[in-house]
C-alpha positions as CSV (number, residue, x, y, z in Angstrom):
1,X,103.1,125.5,98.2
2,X,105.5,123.6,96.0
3,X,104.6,121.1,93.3
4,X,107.0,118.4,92.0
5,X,108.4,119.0,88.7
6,X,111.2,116.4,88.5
7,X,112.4,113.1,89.7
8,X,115.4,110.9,90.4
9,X,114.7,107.5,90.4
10,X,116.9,104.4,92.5
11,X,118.4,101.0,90.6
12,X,114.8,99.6,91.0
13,X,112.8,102.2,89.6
14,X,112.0,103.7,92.9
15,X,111.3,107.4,93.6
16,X,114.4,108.7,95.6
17,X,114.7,111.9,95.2
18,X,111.8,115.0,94.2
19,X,113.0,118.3,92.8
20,X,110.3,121.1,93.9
21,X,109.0,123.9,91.4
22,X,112.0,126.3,93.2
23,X,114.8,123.8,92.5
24,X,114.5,122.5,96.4
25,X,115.5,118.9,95.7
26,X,114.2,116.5,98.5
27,X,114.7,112.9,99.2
28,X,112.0,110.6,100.0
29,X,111.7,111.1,103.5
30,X,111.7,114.6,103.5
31,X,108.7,114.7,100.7
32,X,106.6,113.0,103.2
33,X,107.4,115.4,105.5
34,X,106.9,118.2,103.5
35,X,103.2,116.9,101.9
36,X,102.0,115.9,105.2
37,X,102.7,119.6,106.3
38,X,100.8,120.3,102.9
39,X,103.9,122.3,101.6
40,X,103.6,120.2,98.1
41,X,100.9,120.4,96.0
42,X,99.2,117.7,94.4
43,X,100.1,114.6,96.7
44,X,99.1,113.3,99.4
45,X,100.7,110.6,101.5
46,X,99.6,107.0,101.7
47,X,101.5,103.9,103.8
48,X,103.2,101.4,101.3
49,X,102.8,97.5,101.7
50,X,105.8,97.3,103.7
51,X,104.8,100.0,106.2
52,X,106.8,102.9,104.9
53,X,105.1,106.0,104.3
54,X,105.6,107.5,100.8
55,X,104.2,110.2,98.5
56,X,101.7,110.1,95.2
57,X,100.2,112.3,93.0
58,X,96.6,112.6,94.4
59,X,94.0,110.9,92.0
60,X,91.9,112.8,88.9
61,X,94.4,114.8,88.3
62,X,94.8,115.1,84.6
63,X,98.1,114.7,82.9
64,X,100.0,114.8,86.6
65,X,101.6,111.2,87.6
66,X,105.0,111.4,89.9
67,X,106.2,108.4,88.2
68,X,105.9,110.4,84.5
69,X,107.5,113.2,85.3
70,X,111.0,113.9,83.9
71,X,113.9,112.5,85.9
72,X,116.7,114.7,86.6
């Protein structure tokens, strides 16, 4: 397991792109991929409002927010 240490965000502020623990940098459909496979640690995947699955950091953990995290 991987955890997400960085992220490259899109013109709206949207989560594009994750960068893994090992460097692996992953776009957003790969990510959900990947956590639903439970190859990243610390998410979980969840359907958005317009049907598209995406990724977020699960919930209590302390200090550990996707949208937070550095941007690279």
């Amino acid at each position: 397991m991987s955890k997400v240490v960085a992220v490259r965000k899109n013109g709206d502020g949207t989560i594009a792109q994750y960068k893994l623990e090992d460097g692996t940098i992953l776009d957003a459909e790969q990510a959900v991929e990947a956590t639903a496979l439970g190859k990243i640690e610390g998410c979980s995947v969840f359907t958005t409002r317009d049907g598209h699955e995406s990724i977020r950091s699960d919930r209590c953990q302390y200090d550990y927010s996707l949208s937070s995290l550095p941007e690279f």
